[in-house]
N, C-alpha and C positions, 0 to 999 in steps of 0.2 A: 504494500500500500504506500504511497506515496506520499511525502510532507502537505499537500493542499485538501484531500480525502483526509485526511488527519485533524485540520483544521475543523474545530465547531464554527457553523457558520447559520446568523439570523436573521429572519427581514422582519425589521420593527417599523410596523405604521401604524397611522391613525387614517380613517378613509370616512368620509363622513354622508358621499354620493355616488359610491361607490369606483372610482376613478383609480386610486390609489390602492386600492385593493385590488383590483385588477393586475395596476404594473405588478406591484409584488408578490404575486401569486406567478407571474410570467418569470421573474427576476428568482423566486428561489426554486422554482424547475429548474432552471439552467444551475442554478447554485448548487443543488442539491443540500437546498437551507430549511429549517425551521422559519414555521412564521407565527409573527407576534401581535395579533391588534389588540393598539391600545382601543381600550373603550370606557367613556365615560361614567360615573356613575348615574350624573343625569346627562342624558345627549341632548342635542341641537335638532330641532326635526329639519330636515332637507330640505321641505317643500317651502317656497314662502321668503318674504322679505328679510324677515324675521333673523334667518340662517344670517346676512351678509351684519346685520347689526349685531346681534350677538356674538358670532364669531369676532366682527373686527373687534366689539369692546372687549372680549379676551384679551386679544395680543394685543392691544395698544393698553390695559391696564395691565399687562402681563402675568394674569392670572394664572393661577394652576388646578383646574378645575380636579375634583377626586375621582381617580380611574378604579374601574374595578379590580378584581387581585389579578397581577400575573397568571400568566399560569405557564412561562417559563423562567428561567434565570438565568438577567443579560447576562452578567458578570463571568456566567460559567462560558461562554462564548468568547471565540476568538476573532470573530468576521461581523462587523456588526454594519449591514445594510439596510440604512434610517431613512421613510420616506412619509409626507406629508401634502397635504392639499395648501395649496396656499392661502391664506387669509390676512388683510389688512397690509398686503406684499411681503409678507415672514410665513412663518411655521404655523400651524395649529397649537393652539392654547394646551392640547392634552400631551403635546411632547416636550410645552415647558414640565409639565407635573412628571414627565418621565424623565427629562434631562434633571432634575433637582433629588428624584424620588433612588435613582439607580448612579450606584457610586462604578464608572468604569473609567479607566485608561490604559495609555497604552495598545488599546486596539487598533486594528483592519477596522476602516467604517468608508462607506461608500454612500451617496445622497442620494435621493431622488424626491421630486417634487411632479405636481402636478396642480394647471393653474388651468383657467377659460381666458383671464387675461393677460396681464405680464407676470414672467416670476420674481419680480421686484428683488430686494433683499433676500430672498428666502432662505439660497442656500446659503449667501456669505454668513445669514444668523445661527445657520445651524453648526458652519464650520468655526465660528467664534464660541457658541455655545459647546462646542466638543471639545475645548483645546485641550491638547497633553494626548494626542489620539493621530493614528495618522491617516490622512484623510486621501484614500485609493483613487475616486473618483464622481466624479456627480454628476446630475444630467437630468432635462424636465421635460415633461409631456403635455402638450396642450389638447384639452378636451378627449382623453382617448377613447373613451366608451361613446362618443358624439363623435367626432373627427373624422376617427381613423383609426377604426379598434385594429382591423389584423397589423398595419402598417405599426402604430404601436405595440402591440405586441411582440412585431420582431422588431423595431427600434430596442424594447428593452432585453429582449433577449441575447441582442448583438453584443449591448451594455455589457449586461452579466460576463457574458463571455469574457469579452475583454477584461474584466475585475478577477477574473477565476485565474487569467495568465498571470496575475499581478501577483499570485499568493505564492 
């Protein structure tokens, strides 16, 4: 078996319209990863105005809403690929509660985002947000389940690839 087969490897997201969950459902096939959605204890319903206001005043108050329990553990992980819906042009509000809530460094972490509009700041916040970590690669998808799902799909499947030679 070989040193990257040996590596523990995770896709941690938060997917709130399903977008995100998608990539990383595509992302750890190719990984052969564990996947992690974070989920809130109270969620954001999708449909409705509603979503863009309450998400944005999450991350622009930089709340950390309470997630339900794991039910993996990052820390035992050596490949950590973190992906998020954009909101207010940064991260989702529930991967401040998981950057705060889960003590790692030192890791493999690769980014992915997904936006309808621009992805403003999103990832430079999450590569601030991870410092002490070494950061493989990043890369964002617009609208994939509206767009241009198979073409996304092997967008991020390419991704993956390319992160898996990096190990």
């Amino acid at each position: 078996m070989d040193q990257m087969e040996q590596l523990k490897k995770l896709v941690v997201y938060y997917s709130l319209e399903g977008n995100t969950s998608f990539i990383a459902q595509n992302i750890a096939e190719v990984m052969g990863a564990d996947l992690l959605e974070l989920q809130p204890q109270q969620s954001i319903k999708p449909k409705g105005l509603m979503k863009y206001l309450w998400g944005g005043k999450q991350v622009v108050m930089k709340e950390q809403p309470d997630l339900k329990p794991l039910d993996k553990r990052p820390e035992e992980y050596d490949v950590l690929i973190i992906g998020t819906p954009v909101w207010a042009f940064s991260y989702a509000a529930p991967l401040n509660s998981f950057f705060s809530a889960v003590n790692f460094k030192n890791k493999k972490v690769a980014l992915f985002c997904c936006h309808a509009g621009g992805k403003g700041k999103t990832l430079a916040n999450m590569r601030e947000a991870l410092a002490g970590n070494t950061i493989l690669g990043e890369i964002d998808f617009v609208e994939p389940l509206r767009k241009d799902k198979k073409g996304s799909a092997l967008k991020a499947k390419e991704w993956a690839k390319g992160i898996k030679q990096l190990l």
